[in-house]
py3Dmol code that shows the C-alpha trace and the ligand (Angstrom):
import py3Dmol

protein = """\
ATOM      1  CA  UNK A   1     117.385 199.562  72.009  1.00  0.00           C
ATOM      2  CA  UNK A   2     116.311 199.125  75.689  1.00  0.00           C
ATOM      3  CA  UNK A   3     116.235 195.367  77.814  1.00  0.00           C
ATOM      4  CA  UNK A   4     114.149 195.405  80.400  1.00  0.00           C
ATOM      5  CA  UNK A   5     114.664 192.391  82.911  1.00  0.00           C
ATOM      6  CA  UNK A   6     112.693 191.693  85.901  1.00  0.00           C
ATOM      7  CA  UNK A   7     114.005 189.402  88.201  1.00  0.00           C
ATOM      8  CA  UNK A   8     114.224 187.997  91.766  1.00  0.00           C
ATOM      9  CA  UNK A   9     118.160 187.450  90.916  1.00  0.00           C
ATOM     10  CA  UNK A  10     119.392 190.688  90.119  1.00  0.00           C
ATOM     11  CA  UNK A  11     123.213 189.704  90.782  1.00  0.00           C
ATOM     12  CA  UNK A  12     122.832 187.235  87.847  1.00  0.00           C
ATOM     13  CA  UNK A  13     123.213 189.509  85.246  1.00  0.00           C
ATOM     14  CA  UNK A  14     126.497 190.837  86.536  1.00  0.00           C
ATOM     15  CA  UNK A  15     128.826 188.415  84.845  1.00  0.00           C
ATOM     16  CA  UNK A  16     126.960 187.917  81.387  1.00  0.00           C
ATOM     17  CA  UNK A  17     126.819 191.002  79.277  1.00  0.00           C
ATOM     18  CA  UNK A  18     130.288 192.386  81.202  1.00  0.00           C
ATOM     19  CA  UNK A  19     132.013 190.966  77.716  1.00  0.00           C
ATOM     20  CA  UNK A  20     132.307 190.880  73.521  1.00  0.00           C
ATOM     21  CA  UNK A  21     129.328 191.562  71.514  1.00  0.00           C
ATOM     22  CA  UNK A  22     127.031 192.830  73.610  1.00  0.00           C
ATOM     23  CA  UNK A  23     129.390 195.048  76.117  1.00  0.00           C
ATOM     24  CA  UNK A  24     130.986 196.428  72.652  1.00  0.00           C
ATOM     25  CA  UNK A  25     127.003 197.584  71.752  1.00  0.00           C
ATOM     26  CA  UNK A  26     126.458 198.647  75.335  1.00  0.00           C
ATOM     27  CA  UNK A  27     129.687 201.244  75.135  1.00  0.00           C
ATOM     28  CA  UNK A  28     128.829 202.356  71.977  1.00  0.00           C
ATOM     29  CA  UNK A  29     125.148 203.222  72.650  1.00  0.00           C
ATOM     30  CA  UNK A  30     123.358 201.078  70.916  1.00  0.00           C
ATOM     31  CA  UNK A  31     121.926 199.358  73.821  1.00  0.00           C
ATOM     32  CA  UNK A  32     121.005 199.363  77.493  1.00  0.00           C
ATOM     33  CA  UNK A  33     119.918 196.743  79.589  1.00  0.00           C
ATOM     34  CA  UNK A  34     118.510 197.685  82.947  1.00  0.00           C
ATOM     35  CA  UNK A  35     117.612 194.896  85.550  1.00  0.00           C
ATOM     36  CA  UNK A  36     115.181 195.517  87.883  1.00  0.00           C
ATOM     37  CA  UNK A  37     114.591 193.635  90.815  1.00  0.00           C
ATOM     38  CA  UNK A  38     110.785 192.094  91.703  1.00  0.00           C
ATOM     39  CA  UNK A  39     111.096 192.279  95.124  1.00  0.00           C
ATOM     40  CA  UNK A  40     111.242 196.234  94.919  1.00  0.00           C
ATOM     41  CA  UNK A  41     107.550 196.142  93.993  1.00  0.00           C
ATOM     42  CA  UNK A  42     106.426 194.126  97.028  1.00  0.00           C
ATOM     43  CA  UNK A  43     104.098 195.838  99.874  1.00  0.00           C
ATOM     44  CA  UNK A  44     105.072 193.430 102.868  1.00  0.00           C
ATOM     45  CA  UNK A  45     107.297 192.730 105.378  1.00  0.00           C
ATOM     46  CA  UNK A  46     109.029 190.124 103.420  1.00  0.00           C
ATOM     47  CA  UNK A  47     108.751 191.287 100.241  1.00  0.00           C
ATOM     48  CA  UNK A  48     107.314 188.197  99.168  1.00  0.00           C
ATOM     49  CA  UNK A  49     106.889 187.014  95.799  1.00  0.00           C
ATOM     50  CA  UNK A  50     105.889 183.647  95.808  1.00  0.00           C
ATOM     51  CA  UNK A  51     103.003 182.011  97.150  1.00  0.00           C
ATOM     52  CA  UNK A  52     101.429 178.359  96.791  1.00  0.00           C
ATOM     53  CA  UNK A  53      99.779 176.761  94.208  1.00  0.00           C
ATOM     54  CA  UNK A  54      95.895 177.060  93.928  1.00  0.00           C
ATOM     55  CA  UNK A  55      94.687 173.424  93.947  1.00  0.00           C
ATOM     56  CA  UNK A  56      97.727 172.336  95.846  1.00  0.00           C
ATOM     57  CA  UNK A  57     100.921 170.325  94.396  1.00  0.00           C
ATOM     58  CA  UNK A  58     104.342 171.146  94.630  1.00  0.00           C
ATOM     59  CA  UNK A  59     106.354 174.311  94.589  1.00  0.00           C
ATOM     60  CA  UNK A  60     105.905 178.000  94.451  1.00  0.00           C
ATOM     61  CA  UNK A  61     104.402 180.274  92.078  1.00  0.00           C
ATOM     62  CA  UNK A  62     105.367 183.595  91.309  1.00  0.00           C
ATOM     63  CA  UNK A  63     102.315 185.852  92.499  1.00  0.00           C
ATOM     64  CA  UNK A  64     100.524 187.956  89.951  1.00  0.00           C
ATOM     65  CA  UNK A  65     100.669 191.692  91.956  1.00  0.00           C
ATOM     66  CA  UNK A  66     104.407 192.811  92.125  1.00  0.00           C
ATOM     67  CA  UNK A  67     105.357 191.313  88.374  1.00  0.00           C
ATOM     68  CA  UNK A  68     101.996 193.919  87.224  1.00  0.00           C
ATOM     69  CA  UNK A  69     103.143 196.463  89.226  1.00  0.00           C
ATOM     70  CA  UNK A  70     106.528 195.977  87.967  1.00  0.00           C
ATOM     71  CA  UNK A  71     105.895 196.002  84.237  1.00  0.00           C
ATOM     72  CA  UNK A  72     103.465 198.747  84.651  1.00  0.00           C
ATOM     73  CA  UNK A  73     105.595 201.035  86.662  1.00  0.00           C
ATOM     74  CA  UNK A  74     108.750 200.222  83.993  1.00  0.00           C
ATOM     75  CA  UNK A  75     106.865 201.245  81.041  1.00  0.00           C
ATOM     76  CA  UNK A  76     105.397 203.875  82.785  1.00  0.00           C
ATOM     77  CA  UNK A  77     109.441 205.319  84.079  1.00  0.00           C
ATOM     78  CA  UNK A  78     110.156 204.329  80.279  1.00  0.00           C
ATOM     79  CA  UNK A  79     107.393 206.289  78.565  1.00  0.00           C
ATOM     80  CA  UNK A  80     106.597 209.322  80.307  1.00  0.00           C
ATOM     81  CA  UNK A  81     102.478 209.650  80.698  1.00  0.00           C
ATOM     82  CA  UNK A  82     102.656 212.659  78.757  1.00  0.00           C
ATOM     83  CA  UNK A  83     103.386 210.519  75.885  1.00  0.00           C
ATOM     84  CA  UNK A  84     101.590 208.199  73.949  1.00  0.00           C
ATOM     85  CA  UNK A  85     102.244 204.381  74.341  1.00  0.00           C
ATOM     86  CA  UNK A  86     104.928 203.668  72.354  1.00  0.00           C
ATOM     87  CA  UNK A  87     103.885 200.393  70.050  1.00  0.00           C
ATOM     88  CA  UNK A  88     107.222 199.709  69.347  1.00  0.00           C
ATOM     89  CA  UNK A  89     107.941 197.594  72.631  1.00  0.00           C
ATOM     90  CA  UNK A  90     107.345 194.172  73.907  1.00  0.00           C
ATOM     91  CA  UNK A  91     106.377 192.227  77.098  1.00  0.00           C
ATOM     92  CA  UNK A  92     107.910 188.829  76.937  1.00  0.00           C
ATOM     93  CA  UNK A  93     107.323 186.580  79.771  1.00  0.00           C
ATOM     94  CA  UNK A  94     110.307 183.419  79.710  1.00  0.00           C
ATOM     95  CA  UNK A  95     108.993 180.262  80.156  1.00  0.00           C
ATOM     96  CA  UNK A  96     108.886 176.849  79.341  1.00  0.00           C
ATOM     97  CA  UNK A  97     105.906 175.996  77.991  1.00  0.00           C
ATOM     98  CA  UNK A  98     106.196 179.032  75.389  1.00  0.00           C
ATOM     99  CA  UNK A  99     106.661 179.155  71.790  1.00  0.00           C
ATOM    100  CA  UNK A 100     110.141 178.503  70.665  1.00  0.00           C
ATOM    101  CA  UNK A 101     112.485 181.116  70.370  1.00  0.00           C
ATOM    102  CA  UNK A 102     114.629 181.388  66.850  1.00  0.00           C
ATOM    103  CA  UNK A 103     116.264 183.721  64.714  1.00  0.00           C
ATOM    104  CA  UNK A 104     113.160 184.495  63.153  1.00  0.00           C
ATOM    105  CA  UNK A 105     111.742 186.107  66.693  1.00  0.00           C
ATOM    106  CA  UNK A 106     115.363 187.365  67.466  1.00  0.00           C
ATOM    107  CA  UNK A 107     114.859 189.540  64.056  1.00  0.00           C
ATOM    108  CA  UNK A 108     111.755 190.733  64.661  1.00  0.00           C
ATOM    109  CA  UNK A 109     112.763 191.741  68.680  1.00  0.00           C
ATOM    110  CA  UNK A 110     115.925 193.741  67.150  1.00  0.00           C
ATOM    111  CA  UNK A 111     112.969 195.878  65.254  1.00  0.00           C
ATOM    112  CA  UNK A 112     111.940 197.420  68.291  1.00  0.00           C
ATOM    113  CA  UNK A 113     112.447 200.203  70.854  1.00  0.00           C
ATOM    114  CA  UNK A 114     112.251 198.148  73.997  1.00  0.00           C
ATOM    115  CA  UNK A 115     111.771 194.392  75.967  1.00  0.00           C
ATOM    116  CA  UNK A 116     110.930 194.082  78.919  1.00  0.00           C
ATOM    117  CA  UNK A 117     112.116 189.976  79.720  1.00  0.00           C
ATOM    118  CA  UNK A 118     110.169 188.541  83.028  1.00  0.00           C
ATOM    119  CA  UNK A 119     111.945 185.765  84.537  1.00  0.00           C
ATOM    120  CA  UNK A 120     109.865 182.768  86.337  1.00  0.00           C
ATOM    121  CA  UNK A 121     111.367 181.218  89.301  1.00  0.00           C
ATOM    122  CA  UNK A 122     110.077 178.529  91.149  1.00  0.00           C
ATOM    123  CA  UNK A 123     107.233 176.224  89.723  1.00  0.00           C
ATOM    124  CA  UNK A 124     106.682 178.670  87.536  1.00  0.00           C
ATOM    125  CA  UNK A 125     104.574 181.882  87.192  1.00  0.00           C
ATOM    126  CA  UNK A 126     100.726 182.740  88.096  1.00  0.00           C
ATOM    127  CA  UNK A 127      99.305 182.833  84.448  1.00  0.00           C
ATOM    128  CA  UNK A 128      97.434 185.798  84.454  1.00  0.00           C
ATOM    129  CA  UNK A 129     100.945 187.381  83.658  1.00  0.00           C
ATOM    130  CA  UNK A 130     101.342 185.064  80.395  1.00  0.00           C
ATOM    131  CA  UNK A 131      97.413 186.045  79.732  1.00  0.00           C
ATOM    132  CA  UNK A 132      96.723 189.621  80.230  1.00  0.00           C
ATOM    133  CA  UNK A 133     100.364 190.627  80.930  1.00  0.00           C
ATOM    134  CA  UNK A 134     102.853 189.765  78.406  1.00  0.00           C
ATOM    135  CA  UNK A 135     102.797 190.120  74.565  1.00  0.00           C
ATOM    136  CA  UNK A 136     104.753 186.916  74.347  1.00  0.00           C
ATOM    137  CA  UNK A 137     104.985 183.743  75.874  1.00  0.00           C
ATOM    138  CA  UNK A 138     108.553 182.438  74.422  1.00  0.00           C
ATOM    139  CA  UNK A 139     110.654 179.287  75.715  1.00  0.00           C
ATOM    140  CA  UNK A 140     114.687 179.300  74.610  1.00  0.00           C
ATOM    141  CA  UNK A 141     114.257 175.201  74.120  1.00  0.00           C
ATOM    142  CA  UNK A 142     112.538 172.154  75.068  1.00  0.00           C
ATOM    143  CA  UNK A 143     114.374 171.573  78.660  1.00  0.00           C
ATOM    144  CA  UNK A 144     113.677 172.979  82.023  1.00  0.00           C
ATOM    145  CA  UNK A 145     115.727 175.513  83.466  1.00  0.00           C
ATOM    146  CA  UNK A 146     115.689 176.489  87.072  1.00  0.00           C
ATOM    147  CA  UNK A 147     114.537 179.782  86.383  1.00  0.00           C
ATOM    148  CA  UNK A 148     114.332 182.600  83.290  1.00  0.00           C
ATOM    149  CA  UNK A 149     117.466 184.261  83.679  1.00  0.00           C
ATOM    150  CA  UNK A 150     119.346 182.477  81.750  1.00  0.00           C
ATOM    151  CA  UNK A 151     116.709 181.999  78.858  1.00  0.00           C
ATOM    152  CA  UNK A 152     117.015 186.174  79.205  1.00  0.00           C
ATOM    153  CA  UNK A 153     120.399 186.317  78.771  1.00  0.00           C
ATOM    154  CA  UNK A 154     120.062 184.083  76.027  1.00  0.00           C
ATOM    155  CA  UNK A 155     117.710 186.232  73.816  1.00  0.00           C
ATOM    156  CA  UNK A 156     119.415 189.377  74.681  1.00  0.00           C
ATOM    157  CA  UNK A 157     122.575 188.324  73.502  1.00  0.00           C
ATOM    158  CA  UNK A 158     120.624 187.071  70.394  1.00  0.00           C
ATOM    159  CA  UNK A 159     118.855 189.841  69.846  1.00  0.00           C
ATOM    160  CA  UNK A 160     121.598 192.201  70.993  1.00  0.00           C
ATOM    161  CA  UNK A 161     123.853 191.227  68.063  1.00  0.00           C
ATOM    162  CA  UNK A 162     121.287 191.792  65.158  1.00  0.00           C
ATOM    163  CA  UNK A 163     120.619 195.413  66.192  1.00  0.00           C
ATOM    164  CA  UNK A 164     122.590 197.556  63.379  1.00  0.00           C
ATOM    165  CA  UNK A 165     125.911 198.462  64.235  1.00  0.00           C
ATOM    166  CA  UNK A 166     126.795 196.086  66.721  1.00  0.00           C
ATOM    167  CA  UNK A 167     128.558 193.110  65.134  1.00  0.00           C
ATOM    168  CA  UNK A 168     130.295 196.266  63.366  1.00  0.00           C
ATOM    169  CA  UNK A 169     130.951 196.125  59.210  1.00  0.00           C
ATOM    170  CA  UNK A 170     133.696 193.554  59.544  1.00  0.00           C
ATOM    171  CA  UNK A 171     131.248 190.796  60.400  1.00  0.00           C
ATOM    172  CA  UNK A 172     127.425 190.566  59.381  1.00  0.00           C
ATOM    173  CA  UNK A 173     124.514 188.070  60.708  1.00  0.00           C
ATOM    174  CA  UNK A 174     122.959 187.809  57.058  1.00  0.00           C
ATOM    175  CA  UNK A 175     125.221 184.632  56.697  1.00  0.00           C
ATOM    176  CA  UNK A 176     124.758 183.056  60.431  1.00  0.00           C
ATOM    177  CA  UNK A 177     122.842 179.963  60.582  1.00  0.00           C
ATOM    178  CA  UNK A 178     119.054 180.079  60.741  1.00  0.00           C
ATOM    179  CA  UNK A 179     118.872 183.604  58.875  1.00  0.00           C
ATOM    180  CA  UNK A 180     116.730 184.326  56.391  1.00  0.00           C
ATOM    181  CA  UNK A 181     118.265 187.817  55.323  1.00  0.00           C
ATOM    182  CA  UNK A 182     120.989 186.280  53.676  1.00  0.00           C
ATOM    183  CA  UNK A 183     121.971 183.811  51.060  1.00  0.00           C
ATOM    184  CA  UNK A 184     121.600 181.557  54.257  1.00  0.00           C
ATOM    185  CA  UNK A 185     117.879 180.932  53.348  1.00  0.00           C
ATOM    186  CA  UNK A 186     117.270 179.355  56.877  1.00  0.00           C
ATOM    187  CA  UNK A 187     120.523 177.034  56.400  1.00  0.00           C
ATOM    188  CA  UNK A 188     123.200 176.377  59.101  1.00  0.00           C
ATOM    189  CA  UNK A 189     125.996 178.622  58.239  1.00  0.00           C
ATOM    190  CA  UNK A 190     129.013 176.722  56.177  1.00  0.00           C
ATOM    191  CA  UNK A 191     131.677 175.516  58.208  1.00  0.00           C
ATOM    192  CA  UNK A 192     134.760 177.658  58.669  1.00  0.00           C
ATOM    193  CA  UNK A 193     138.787 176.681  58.913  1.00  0.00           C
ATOM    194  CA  UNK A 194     142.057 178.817  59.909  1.00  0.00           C
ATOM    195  CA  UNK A 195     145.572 178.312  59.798  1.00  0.00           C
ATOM    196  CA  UNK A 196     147.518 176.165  59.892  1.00  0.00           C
ATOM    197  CA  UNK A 197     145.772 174.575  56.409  1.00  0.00           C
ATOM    198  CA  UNK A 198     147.068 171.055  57.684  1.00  0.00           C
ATOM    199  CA  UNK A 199     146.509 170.068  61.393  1.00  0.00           C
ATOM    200  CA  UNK A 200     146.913 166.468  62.306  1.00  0.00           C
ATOM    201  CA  UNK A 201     146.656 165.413  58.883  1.00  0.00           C
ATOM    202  CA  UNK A 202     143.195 167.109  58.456  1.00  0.00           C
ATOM    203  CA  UNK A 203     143.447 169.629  55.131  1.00  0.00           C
ATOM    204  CA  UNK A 204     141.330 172.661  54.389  1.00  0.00           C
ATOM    205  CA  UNK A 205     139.356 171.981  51.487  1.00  0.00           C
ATOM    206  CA  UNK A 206     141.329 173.495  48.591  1.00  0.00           C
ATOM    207  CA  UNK A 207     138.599 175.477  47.275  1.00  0.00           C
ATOM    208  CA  UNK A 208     139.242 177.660  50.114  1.00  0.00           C
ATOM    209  CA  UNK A 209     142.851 178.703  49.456  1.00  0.00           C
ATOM    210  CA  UNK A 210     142.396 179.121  45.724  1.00  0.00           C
ATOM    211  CA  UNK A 211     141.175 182.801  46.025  1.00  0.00           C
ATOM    212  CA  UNK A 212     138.113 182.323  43.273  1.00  0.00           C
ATOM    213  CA  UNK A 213     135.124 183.935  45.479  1.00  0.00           C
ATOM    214  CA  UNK A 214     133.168 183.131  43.115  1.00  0.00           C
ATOM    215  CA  UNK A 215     133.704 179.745  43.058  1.00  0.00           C
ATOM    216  CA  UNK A 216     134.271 179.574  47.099  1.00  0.00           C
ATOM    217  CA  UNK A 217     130.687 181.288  47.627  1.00  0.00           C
ATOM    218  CA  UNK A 218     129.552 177.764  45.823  1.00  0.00           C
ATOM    219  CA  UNK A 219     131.286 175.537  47.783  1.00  0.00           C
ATOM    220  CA  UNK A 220     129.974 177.794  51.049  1.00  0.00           C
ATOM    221  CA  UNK A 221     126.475 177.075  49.836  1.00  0.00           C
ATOM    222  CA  UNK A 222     126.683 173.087  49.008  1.00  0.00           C
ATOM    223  CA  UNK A 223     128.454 172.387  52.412  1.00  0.00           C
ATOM    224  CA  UNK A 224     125.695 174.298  54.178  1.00  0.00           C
ATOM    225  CA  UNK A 225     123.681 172.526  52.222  1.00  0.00           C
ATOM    226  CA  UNK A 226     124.662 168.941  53.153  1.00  0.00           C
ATOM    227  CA  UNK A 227     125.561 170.648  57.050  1.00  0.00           C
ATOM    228  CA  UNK A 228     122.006 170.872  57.110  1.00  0.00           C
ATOM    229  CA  UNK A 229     120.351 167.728  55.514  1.00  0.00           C
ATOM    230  CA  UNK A 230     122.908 165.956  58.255  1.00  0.00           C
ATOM    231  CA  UNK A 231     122.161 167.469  61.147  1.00  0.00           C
ATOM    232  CA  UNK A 232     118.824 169.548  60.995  1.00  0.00           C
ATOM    233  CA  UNK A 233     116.907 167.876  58.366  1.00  0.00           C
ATOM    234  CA  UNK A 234     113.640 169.499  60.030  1.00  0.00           C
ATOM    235  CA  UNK A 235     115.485 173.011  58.554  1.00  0.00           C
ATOM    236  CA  UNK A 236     115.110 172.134  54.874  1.00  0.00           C
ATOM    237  CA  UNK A 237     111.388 170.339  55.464  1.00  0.00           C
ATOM    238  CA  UNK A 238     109.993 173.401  56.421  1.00  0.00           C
TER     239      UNK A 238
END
"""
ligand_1 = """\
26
SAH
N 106.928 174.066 86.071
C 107.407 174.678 84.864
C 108.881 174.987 84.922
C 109.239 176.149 85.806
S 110.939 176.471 85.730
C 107.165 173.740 83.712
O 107.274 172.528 83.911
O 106.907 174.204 82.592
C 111.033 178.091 86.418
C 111.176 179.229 85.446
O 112.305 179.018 84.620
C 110.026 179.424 84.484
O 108.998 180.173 85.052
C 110.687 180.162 83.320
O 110.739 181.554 83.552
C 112.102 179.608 83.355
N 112.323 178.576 82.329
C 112.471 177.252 82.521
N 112.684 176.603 81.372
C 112.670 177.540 80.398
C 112.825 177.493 78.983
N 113.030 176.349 78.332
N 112.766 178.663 78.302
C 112.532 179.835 78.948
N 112.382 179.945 80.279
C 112.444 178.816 80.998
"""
view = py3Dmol.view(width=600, height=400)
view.addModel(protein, "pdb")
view.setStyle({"model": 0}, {"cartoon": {"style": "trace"}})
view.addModel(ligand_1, "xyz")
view.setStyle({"model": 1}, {"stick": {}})
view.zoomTo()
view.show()
């Protein structure tokens, strides 16, 4: 699978995806992310990006010209002309006022062929982009960030780890919290414990060093179970 990422910030995304999961899937070909910066599809002088708000107010906006021109000509590099459109791939424009991102989304994104994340800056982003631009409009949570790189990184390591292969067969997602695929059903996963089995006084519950799976897989499932009701009740009312 291919990440696009546009950005104004291209040094950002030096540091995040330089370790674990998603450098592990990287080396091993089962993903490439490829940051491209905005300002390369800017026609002036300054290579400016922003400009001010219509209607006046505070801040910049992100004008609508380079990000098209950016997304087109990726796609374009991506897809040779020759070729029809591939369906498979997705425009997803970061933001905050978009509709939450979950493991349900993450799923579906490790399904296809290619993103292509656009990160906002500023006051935000001229909205013909969210409107005839992007397929998506997606926000990582209900705070505001300085700008979309983060949020990016954020959903490509989510997404990165559900593509096949790339956790590797010693550890699966189907039993991570919020999956559906599993026995999960939505849940938080169960807690886990290690050695030693007595820290401070605090034991690990003896169900877990009694080597009946099937009876452990039980005990898994209630304490997800009551993980959840305490501390995402909203997960079991849906
Ligand atoms: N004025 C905007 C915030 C702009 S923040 C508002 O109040 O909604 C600048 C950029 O940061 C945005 O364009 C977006 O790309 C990114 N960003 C901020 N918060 C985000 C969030 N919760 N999820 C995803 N991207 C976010």
């Amino acid at each position: 699978m291919i990440f696009h990422v546009l950005t104004i910030f291209p040094e950002f995304f030096e540091g995040p995806f330089a370790h674990g999961v998603v450098k592990r899937g990287k080396d091993a070909g089962l993903l490439d992310i490829r940051i491209h910066n905005l300002r390369e599809w800017t026609s002036d002088r300054h290579r400016t990006v922003d400009d001010r708000p219509f209607g006046g107010g505070e801040g910049m906006v992100l004008k609508p010209e380079p990000l098209f021109a950016a997304v087109e000509a990726i796609w374009q590099r991506d897809v040779p002309p020759d070729l029809p459109p591939a369906p498979n791939r997705k425009t997803v424009l970061l933001s905050a006022s978009g509709r939450p991102f979950d493991q349900h989304l993450a799923n579906a994104y490790s399904r296809e062929a290619a993103l292509l994340l656009i990160c906002g800056r500023y006051e935000g982003v001229d909205e013909r982009v969210a409107e005839h631009l992007a397929d998506d409009e997606i926000s990582i949570g209900n705070y505001v960030l300085s700008g979309g790189e983060l949020a990016a990184a954020v959903v490509i390591d989510a997404v990165a780890r559900l593509i096949p292969g790339v956790l590797g067969n010693e550890t699966s997602a189907a039993f991570d919290s919020f999956q559906d695929t599993g026995h999960g059903e939505g849940l938080l996963d169960c807690p886990h414990w290690t050695r030693p089995a007595e820290f401070r006084g605090w034991k690990v519950p003896d169900v877990l060093l009694n080597g009946n799976h099937e009876e452990i897989r039980r005990f898994r499932r209630q304490l997800a179970r009551e993980k959840t009701a305490r501390l995402r009740p909203d997960l079991l009312a849906e």
